[in-house]
PALODREN-964106 format. One record per atom (N, C-alpha, C): residue in one letter; x, y, z. Coordinates in steps of 0.001 Angstrom, whole numbers, plus 500000, padded with zeros to 6 digits. Example, Ala and Ser with C-alpha at 12.3 -4.5 7.8 and 13.67 -1.06 7.14 Angstrom:
<pts>
A513190494310507800 A512300495500507800 A513200496700507800 S512850497750507080 S513670498940507140 S512900500030507870 
</pts>
This chain:
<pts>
X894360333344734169 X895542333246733314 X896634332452734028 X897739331479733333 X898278330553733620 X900028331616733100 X901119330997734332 X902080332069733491 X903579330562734099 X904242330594733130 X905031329364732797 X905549328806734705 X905809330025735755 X905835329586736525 X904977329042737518 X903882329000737307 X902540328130737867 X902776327079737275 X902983326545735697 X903139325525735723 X904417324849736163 X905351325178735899 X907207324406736358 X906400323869738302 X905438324883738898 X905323324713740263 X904391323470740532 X903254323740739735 X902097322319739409 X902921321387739411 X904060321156738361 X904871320078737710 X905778319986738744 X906091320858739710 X907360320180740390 X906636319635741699 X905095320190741976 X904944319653743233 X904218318193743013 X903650317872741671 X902866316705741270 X904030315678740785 X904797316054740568 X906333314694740364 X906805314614742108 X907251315146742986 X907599314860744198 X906531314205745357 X904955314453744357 X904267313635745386 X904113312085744736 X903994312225743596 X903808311086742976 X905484310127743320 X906417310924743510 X907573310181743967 X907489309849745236 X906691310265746067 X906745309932747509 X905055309205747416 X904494308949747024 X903178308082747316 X904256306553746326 X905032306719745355 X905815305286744987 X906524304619745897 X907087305201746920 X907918304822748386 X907487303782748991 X906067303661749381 X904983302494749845 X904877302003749708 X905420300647750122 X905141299621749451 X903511299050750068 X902981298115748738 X902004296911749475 X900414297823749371 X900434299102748471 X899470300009747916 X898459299351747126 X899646298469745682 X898646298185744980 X899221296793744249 X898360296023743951 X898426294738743783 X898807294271742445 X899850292703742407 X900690292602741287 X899777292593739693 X898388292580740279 X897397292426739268 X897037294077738451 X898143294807739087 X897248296450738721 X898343296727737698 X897584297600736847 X898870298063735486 X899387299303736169 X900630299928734846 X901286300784735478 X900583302100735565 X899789302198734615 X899129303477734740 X898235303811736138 X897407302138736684 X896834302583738052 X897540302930738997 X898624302444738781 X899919302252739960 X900432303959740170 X900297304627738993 X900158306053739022 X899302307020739619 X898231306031739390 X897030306875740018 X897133306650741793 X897236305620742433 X897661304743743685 X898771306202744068 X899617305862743456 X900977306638744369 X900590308122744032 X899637308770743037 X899286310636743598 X898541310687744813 X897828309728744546 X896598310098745943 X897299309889747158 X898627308377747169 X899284308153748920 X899834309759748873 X900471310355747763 X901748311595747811 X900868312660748243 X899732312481747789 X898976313589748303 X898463313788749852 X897957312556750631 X897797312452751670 X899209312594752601 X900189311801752034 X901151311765752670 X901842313406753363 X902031314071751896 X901953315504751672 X901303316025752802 X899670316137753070 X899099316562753466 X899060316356755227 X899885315300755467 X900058314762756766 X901308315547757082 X902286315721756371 X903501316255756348 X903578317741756519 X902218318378756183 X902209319807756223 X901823319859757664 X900216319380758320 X900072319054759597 X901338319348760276 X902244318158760332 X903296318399761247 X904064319336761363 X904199320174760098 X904998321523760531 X904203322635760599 X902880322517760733 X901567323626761877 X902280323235763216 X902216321711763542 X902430321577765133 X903857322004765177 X904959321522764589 X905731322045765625 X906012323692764820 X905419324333764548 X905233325996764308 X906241326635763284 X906141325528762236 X907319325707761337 X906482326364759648 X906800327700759416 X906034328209758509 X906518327620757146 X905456327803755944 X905388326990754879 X906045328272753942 X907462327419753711 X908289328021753072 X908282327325751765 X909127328016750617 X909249327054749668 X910052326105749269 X911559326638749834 X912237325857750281 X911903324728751545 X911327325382752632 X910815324263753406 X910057322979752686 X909015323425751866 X908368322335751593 X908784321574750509 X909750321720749432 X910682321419748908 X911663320160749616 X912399320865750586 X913488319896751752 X912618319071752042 X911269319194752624 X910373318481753426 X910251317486752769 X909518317384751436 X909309316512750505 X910052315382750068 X911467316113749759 X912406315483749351 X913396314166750427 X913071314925751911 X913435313919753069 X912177312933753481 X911206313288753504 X910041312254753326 X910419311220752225 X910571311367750805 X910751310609750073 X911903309607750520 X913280310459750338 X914340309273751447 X913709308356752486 X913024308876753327 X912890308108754522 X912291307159754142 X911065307271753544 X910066306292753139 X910837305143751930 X911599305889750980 X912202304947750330 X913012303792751146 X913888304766752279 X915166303545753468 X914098302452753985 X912636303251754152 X912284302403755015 X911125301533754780 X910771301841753260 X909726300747752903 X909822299666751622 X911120300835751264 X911772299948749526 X913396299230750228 X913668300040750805 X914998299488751158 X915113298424751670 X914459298135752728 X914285297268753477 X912874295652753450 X912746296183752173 X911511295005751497 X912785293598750949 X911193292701751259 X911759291249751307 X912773290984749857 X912373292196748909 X912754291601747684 X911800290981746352 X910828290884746776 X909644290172746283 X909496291206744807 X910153291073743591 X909303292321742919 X908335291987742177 X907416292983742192 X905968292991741547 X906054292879740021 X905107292012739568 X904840291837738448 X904464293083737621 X904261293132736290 X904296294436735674 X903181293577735091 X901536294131735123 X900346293646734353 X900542293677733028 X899828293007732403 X899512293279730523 X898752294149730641 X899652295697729419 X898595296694728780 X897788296243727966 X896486296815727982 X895668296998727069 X895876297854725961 X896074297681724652 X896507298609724008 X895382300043723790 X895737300967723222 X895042301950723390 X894303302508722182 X892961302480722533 X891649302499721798 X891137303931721438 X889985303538720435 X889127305199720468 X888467305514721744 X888244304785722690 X888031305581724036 X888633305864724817 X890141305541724575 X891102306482724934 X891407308364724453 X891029307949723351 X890814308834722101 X889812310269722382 X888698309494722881 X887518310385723208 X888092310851724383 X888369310215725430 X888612310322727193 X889454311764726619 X890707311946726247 X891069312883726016 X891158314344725480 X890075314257724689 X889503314913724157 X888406315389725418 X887826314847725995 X886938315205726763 X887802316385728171 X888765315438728313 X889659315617729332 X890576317333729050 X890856317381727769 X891394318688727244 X890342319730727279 X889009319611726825 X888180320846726299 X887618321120728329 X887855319763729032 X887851320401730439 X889053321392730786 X889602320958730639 X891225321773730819 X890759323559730303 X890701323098729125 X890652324810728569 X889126325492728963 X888402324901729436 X887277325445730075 X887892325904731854 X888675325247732043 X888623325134733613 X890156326343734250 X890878326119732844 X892193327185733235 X891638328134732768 X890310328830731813 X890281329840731708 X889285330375732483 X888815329675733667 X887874330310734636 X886507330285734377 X886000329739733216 X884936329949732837 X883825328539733412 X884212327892734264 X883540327005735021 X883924326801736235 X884244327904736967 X884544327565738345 X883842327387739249 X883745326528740450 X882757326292741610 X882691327874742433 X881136328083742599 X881226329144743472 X881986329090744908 X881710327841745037 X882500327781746550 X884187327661746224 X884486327616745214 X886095327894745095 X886648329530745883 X885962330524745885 X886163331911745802 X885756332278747072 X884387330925747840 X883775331135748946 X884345330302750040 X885247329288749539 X885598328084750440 X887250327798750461 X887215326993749151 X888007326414749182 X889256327254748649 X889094327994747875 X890166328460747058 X890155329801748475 X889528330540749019 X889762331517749894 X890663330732751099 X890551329383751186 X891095329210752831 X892677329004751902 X892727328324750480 X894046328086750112 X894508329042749862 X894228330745749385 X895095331896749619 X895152332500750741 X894210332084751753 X894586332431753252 X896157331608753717 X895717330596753697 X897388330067754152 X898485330155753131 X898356330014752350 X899457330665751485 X899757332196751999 X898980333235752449 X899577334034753201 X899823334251754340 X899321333283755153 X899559332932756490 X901078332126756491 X901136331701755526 X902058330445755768 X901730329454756495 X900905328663756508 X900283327786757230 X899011327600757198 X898397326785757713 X897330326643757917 X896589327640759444 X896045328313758741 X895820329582759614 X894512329240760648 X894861328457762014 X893479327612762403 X892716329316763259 X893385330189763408 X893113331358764453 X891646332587763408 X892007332035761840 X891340333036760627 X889951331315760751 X890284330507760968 X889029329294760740 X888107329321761801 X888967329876763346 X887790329736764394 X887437330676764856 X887447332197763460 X886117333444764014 X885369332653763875 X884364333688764306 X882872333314764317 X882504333103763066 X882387334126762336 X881644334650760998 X882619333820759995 X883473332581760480 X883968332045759530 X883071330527759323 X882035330619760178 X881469329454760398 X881101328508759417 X880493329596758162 X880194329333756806 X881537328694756317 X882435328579756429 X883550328222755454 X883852326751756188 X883173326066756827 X883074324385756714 X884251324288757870 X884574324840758774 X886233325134759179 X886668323619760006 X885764322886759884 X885720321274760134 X886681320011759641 X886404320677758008 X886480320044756654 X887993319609756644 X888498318780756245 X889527318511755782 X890435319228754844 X891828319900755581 X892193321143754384 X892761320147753290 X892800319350753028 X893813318789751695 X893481319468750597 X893005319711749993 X892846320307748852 X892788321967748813 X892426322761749978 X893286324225750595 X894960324256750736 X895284323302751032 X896609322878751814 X897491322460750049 X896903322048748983 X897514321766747431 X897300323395746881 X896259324040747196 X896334325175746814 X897543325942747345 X897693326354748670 X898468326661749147 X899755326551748433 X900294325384749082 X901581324722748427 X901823325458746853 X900635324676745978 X901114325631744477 X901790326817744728 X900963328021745277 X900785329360745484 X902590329485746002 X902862328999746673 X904140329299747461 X905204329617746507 X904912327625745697 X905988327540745154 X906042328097743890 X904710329191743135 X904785329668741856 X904988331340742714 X904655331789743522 X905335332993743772 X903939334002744438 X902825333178743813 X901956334200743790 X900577333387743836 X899296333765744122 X897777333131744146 X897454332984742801 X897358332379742094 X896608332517740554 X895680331156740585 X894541331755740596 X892923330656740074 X893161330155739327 X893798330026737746 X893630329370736998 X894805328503737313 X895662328590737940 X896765327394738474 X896027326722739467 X895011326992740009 X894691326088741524 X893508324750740070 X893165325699738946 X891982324973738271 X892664323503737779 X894257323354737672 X894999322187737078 X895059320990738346 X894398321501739501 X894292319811740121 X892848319175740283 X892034319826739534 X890927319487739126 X890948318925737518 X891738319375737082 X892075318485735696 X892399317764735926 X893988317426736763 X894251316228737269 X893363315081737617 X893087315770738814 X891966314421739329 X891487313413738369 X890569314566737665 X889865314221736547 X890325312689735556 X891802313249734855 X892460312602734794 X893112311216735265 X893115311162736229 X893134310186737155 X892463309129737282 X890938309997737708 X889219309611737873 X889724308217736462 X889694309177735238 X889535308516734010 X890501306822733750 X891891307109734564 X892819305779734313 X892151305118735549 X891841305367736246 X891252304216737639 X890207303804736671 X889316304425736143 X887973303701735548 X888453302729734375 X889874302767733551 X890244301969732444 X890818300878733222 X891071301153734273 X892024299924734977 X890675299000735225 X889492299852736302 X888336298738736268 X888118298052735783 X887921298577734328 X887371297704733148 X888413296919732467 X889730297143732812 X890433295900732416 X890240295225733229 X890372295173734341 X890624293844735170 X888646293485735631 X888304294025734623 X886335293106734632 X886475292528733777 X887629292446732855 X887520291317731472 X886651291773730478 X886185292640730353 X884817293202729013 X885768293244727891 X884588293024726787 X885640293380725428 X885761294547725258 X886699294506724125 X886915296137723435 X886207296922723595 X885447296130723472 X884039297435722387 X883499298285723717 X883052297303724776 X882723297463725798 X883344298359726469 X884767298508726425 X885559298960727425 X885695300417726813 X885603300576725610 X885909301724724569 X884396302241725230 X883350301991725132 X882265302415724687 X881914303041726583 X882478302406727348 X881743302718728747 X882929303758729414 X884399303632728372 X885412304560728944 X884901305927728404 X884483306309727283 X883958307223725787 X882939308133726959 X882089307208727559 X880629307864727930 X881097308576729541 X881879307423729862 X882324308383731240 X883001309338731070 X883556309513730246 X884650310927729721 X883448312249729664 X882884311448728681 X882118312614728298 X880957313232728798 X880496312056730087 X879457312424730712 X880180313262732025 X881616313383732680 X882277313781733608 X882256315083732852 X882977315511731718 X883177316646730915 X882216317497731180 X880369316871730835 X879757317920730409 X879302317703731614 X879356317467732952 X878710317876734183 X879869318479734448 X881279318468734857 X882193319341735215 X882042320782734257 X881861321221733062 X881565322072732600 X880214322889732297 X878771322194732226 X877757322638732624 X877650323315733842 X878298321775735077 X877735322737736294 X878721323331737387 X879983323611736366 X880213324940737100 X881119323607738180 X882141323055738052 X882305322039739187 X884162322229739296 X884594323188738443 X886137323608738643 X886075323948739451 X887226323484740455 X887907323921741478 X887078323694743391 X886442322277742791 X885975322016744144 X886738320591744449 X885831320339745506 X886762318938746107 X886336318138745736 X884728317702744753 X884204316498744096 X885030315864743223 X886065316317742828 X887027315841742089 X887850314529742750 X888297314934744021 X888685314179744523 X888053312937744983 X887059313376746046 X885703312201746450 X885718311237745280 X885339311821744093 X884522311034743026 X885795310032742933 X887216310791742623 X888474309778742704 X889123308925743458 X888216308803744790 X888857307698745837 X887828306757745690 X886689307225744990 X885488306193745160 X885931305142743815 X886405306003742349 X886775304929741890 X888050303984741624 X888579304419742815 X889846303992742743 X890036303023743356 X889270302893744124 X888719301632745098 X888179300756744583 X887944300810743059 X886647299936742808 X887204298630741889 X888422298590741429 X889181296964741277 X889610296401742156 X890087297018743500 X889949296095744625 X888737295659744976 X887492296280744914 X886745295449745696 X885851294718744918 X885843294448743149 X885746293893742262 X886467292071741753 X887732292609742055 X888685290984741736 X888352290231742734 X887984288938742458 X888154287979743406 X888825287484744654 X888796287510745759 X889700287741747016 X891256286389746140 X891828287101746558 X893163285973746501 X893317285467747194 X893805283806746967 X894018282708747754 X894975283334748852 X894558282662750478 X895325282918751375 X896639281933751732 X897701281782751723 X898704281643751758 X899080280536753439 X898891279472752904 X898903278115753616 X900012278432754799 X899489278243755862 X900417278721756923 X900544277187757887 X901826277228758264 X902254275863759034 X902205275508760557 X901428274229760218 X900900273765761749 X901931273861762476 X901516274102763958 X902763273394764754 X901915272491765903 X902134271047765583 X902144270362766626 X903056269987767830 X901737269706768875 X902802269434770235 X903716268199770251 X904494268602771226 X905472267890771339 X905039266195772365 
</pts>
Protein backbone atom coordinates (compact mmCIF):
# COMPACT_ATOMS: atom_id res chain seq x y z
CA UNK A 1 0.00 0.00 0.00
CA UNK A 2 1.12 3.49 -1.18
CA UNK A 3 0.10 6.49 1.40
CA UNK A 4 0.29 10.26 -0.11
CA UNK A 5 3.55 10.66 1.84
CA UNK A 6 5.62 8.02 -0.03
CA UNK A 7 4.63 9.67 -2.87
CA UNK A 8 5.32 13.81 -2.12
CA UNK A 9 8.93 11.66 -0.98
CA UNK A 10 9.35 9.58 -4.50
CA UNK A 11 8.46 13.09 -6.08
CA UNK A 12 10.67 15.18 -4.04
CA UNK A 13 13.67 12.91 -4.23
CA UNK A 14 13.21 12.17 -8.24
CA UNK A 15 12.89 16.19 -9.06
CA UNK A 16 16.23 17.03 -6.95
CA UNK A 17 18.07 14.28 -8.71
CA UNK A 18 16.91 14.94 -11.98
CA UNK A 19 17.87 18.70 -11.02
CA UNK A 20 21.27 17.77 -10.12
CA UNK A 21 22.12 15.12 -13.03
CA UNK A 22 20.87 18.75 -15.38
CA UNK A 23 24.00 20.63 -13.68
CA UNK A 24 26.49 18.62 -16.12
CA UNK A 25 27.24 19.83 -18.65
CA UNK A 26 28.59 17.88 -22.05
CA UNK A 27 26.15 14.52 -20.95
CA UNK A 28 24.24 14.62 -23.95
CA UNK A 29 24.53 15.73 -27.42
CA UNK A 30 22.90 18.79 -29.41
CA UNK A 31 21.39 15.93 -31.53
CA UNK A 32 19.31 14.39 -28.39
CA UNK A 33 15.58 15.55 -27.73
CA UNK A 34 14.31 16.83 -24.57
CA UNK A 35 12.75 13.91 -23.35
CA UNK A 36 16.32 11.85 -23.61
CA UNK A 37 17.94 14.71 -22.04
CA UNK A 38 15.57 13.63 -19.11
CA UNK A 39 16.41 10.36 -19.13
CA UNK A 40 20.55 11.44 -19.26
CA UNK A 41 20.17 13.80 -16.21
CA UNK A 42 18.02 10.85 -13.73
CA UNK A 43 20.60 8.37 -14.21
CA UNK A 44 23.87 11.36 -13.72
CA UNK A 45 21.30 12.50 -10.37
CA UNK A 46 21.19 9.17 -9.48
CA UNK A 47 24.82 8.23 -9.53
CA UNK A 48 25.73 11.53 -8.52
CA UNK A 49 23.28 11.01 -5.46
CA UNK A 50 24.74 7.84 -4.87
CA UNK A 51 28.39 9.15 -4.75
CA UNK A 52 27.14 11.85 -2.42
CA UNK A 53 25.73 9.38 0.07
CA UNK A 54 29.29 7.42 0.01
CA UNK A 55 30.79 10.53 1.26
CA UNK A 56 28.77 11.05 4.22
CA UNK A 57 29.45 7.01 5.31
CA UNK A 58 33.17 8.31 5.18
CA UNK A 59 33.17 11.18 6.94
CA UNK A 60 30.45 9.39 9.59
CA UNK A 61 27.67 11.65 8.91
CA UNK A 62 24.20 9.76 9.45
CA UNK A 63 21.41 9.86 6.75
CA UNK A 64 19.11 12.32 7.94
CA UNK A 65 16.30 13.80 6.12
CA UNK A 66 17.09 16.97 6.41
CA UNK A 67 20.69 15.99 5.79
CA UNK A 68 19.99 14.54 2.57
CA UNK A 69 17.71 17.21 1.56
CA UNK A 70 20.68 20.17 2.40
CA UNK A 71 23.03 17.65 0.75
CA UNK A 72 21.22 17.58 -2.45
CA UNK A 73 20.31 20.91 -2.67
CA UNK A 74 24.25 22.16 -2.16
CA UNK A 75 25.42 19.58 -4.68
CA UNK A 76 23.03 21.07 -7.10
CA UNK A 77 24.52 24.79 -6.41
CA UNK A 78 27.91 23.64 -6.70
CA UNK A 79 27.59 21.76 -9.79
CA UNK A 80 25.38 24.43 -11.28
CA UNK A 81 28.56 27.46 -10.16
CA UNK A 82 30.66 25.08 -11.54
CA UNK A 83 29.59 23.44 -14.69
CA UNK A 84 26.65 25.88 -15.98
CA UNK A 85 28.06 28.93 -14.57
CA UNK A 86 31.12 28.89 -15.79
CA UNK A 87 30.42 27.26 -19.47
CA UNK A 88 31.71 28.86 -22.64
CA UNK A 89 28.17 29.92 -23.42
CA UNK A 90 27.70 27.63 -26.29
CA UNK A 91 23.81 26.79 -25.93
CA UNK A 92 22.56 23.54 -27.09
CA UNK A 93 20.26 23.13 -29.70
CA UNK A 94 16.75 21.89 -28.79
CA UNK A 95 16.17 18.59 -31.39
CA UNK A 96 12.87 18.22 -33.52
CA UNK A 97 10.01 16.27 -31.64
CA UNK A 98 8.56 13.56 -33.11
CA UNK A 99 5.05 13.98 -32.65
CA UNK A 100 3.29 11.46 -30.59
CA UNK A 101 1.89 8.22 -31.97
CA UNK A 102 -0.19 5.00 -31.11
CA UNK A 103 3.02 3.59 -29.76
CA UNK A 104 3.24 6.06 -27.55
CA UNK A 105 -0.26 5.15 -26.78
CA UNK A 106 0.41 1.45 -26.21
CA UNK A 107 3.99 2.21 -24.29
CA UNK A 108 1.71 3.66 -21.72
CA UNK A 109 -0.67 1.61 -21.29
CA UNK A 110 1.81 -1.07 -20.93
CA UNK A 111 3.78 1.13 -18.59
CA UNK A 112 0.52 1.79 -16.20
CA UNK A 113 -0.94 -1.90 -15.90
CA UNK A 114 3.05 -2.35 -14.75
CA UNK A 115 2.59 0.27 -12.24
CA UNK A 116 -0.62 -1.19 -10.76
CA UNK A 117 0.78 -4.66 -10.83
CA UNK A 118 4.03 -3.55 -9.21
CA UNK A 119 2.59 -0.94 -6.35
CA UNK A 120 0.30 -3.56 -5.39
CA UNK A 121 2.99 -6.18 -4.69
CA UNK A 122 1.72 -8.66 -6.76
CA UNK A 123 5.00 -9.06 -8.88
CA UNK A 124 7.74 -8.56 -6.74
CA UNK A 125 11.37 -10.00 -7.16
CA UNK A 126 12.08 -12.58 -4.55
CA UNK A 127 15.33 -11.13 -4.03
CA UNK A 128 13.66 -7.72 -3.23
CA UNK A 129 12.72 -9.15 0.47
CA UNK A 130 16.10 -11.32 0.21
CA UNK A 131 18.52 -8.63 -1.13
CA UNK A 132 17.83 -5.70 -2.19
CA UNK A 133 14.91 -4.27 -0.53
CA UNK A 134 16.33 -5.95 3.04
CA UNK A 135 19.82 -4.09 2.73
CA UNK A 136 17.53 -0.75 1.75
CA UNK A 137 15.50 -1.10 5.15
CA UNK A 138 18.65 -2.03 6.86
CA UNK A 139 20.18 1.36 6.22
CA UNK A 140 17.33 3.27 6.40
CA UNK A 141 17.57 2.05 9.98
CA UNK A 142 21.02 2.19 10.34
CA UNK A 143 21.13 5.46 8.84
CA UNK A 144 23.66 4.65 6.54
CA UNK A 145 24.98 2.27 4.79
CA UNK A 146 25.50 -0.32 7.41
CA UNK A 147 29.02 -1.99 6.01
CA UNK A 148 29.45 -3.82 9.86
CA UNK A 149 25.43 -5.80 9.14
CA UNK A 150 27.19 -6.61 5.19
CA UNK A 151 30.47 -8.19 6.57
CA UNK A 152 28.79 -11.05 8.96
CA UNK A 153 29.38 -14.04 7.82
CA UNK A 154 25.92 -15.43 7.20
CA UNK A 155 25.41 -12.22 5.24
CA UNK A 156 27.43 -13.68 2.50
CA UNK A 157 24.29 -14.57 0.52
CA UNK A 158 23.22 -10.95 0.24
CA UNK A 159 25.93 -10.11 -2.68
CA UNK A 160 27.63 -7.61 0.06
CA UNK A 161 30.07 -6.78 -3.01
CA UNK A 162 27.31 -5.38 -5.16
CA UNK A 163 26.86 -1.93 -5.72
CA UNK A 164 24.33 -0.29 -3.09
CA UNK A 165 22.67 2.25 -5.57
CA UNK A 166 19.54 1.01 -5.76
CA UNK A 167 19.56 -0.11 -1.60
CA UNK A 168 20.94 3.38 -1.07
CA UNK A 169 17.29 4.94 -3.42
CA UNK A 170 15.48 2.66 -1.20
CA UNK A 171 16.85 3.95 1.74
CA UNK A 172 16.70 7.59 0.92
CA UNK A 173 12.77 7.12 -0.04
CA UNK A 174 12.25 5.40 3.40
CA UNK A 175 13.81 8.40 5.32
CA UNK A 176 12.24 10.92 3.58
CA UNK A 177 8.48 9.27 3.65
CA UNK A 178 8.88 8.46 7.42
CA UNK A 179 8.69 4.88 7.24
CA UNK A 180 9.78 1.34 4.99
CA UNK A 181 6.83 0.73 2.63
CA UNK A 182 7.42 -1.99 -0.45
CA UNK A 183 5.06 -0.66 -2.50
CA UNK A 184 6.93 2.87 -2.47
CA UNK A 185 10.41 1.18 -3.11
CA UNK A 186 8.09 -0.70 -6.31
CA UNK A 187 7.85 3.19 -8.06
CA UNK A 188 11.63 3.16 -9.12
CA UNK A 189 11.12 0.22 -10.99
CA UNK A 190 8.28 1.89 -12.79
CA UNK A 191 10.43 4.61 -13.30
CA UNK A 192 13.22 2.99 -14.83
CA UNK A 193 10.92 1.30 -16.84
CA UNK A 194 9.74 4.42 -17.98
CA UNK A 195 12.80 5.75 -18.85
CA UNK A 196 14.00 2.26 -20.45
CA UNK A 197 10.87 3.22 -22.79
CA UNK A 198 11.96 7.24 -23.82
CA UNK A 199 15.75 6.10 -24.38
CA UNK A 200 14.30 3.38 -26.82
CA UNK A 201 11.96 6.34 -28.70
CA UNK A 202 14.94 8.55 -28.80
CA UNK A 203 16.89 5.45 -30.60
CA UNK A 204 14.52 5.14 -33.06
CA UNK A 205 14.31 8.69 -33.78
CA UNK A 206 17.63 9.41 -34.36
CA UNK A 207 17.77 5.72 -36.73
CA UNK A 208 15.49 7.69 -39.07
CA UNK A 209 12.71 4.68 -39.42
CA UNK A 210 9.30 5.64 -40.39
CA UNK A 211 6.28 5.98 -38.39
CA UNK A 212 5.04 2.91 -38.73
CA UNK A 213 8.26 1.43 -37.83
CA UNK A 214 8.93 3.42 -34.91
CA UNK A 215 5.20 2.96 -33.57
CA UNK A 216 5.33 -0.69 -34.24
CA UNK A 217 8.97 -1.57 -32.56
CA UNK A 218 8.13 1.17 -29.62
CA UNK A 219 4.30 -0.92 -29.13
CA UNK A 220 6.28 -4.40 -28.93
CA UNK A 221 8.97 -3.24 -26.57
CA UNK A 222 6.39 -1.88 -24.19
CA UNK A 223 4.63 -4.74 -24.23
CA UNK A 224 7.13 -7.32 -24.38
CA UNK A 225 9.02 -5.39 -21.08
CA UNK A 226 5.35 -5.39 -19.41
CA UNK A 227 4.66 -8.99 -19.75
CA UNK A 228 8.22 -10.22 -18.66
CA UNK A 229 8.30 -7.58 -15.77
CA UNK A 230 4.88 -8.95 -14.72
CA UNK A 231 4.99 -12.70 -15.59
CA UNK A 232 8.31 -13.02 -14.06
CA UNK A 233 7.98 -11.56 -10.99
CA UNK A 234 10.87 -8.73 -11.88
CA UNK A 235 9.44 -5.68 -9.40
CA UNK A 236 11.77 -4.35 -7.38
CA UNK A 237 15.12 -5.66 -8.63
CA UNK A 238 18.06 -3.96 -10.17
CA UNK A 239 17.39 -5.32 -13.95
CA UNK A 240 15.58 -2.32 -14.29
CA UNK A 241 18.33 -0.35 -14.14
CA UNK A 242 21.12 -2.56 -16.12
CA UNK A 243 18.54 -2.99 -18.88
CA UNK A 244 18.42 1.16 -18.66
CA UNK A 245 22.08 2.04 -19.05
CA UNK A 246 22.32 -0.51 -21.79
CA UNK A 247 19.72 1.37 -23.69
CA UNK A 248 20.62 4.51 -23.06
CA UNK A 249 23.80 4.13 -24.52
CA UNK A 250 22.54 2.98 -27.60
CA UNK A 251 22.10 6.51 -29.82
CA UNK A 252 25.45 7.30 -28.96
CA UNK A 253 26.94 4.47 -30.22
CA UNK A 254 24.50 4.34 -33.25
CA UNK A 255 24.92 8.16 -34.88
CA UNK A 256 27.68 8.62 -36.95
CA UNK A 257 30.95 9.89 -35.17
CA UNK A 258 30.90 13.78 -35.64
CA UNK A 259 33.26 15.66 -37.60
CA UNK A 260 36.39 16.54 -35.52
CA UNK A 261 36.97 20.11 -35.24
CA UNK A 262 40.04 21.43 -37.42
CA UNK A 263 42.71 22.38 -35.06
CA UNK A 264 45.62 24.97 -35.99
CA UNK A 265 49.04 24.26 -37.17
CA UNK A 266 51.78 25.92 -35.63
CA UNK A 267 54.74 26.29 -37.68
CA UNK A 268 58.36 26.98 -36.80
CA UNK A 269 59.76 29.94 -36.72
Amino acid sequence: MLSATSYLAVTLLVFLLILLGSRFRGLSSDRDGAAFRLVVASIAGAVAFYLLLTVLDLIRIPWHPLVLVGALCGAIALAHRVFLHTASGRASSTASQTRVGWGEGIALLALAAFACFSVSLCTVIPDFYFHWGLKGERFFLARGTDYSFLAMPWNEVLARDYPTLLPDLYAATALLAGRFLPGAMMLWSVGAFGLLLLAGRETLRQAGVGRFVADSVLAFTALSVAGAGIGGYMAGGPDWMISLALVVAMPALLRPPEPAEPRACRTSP
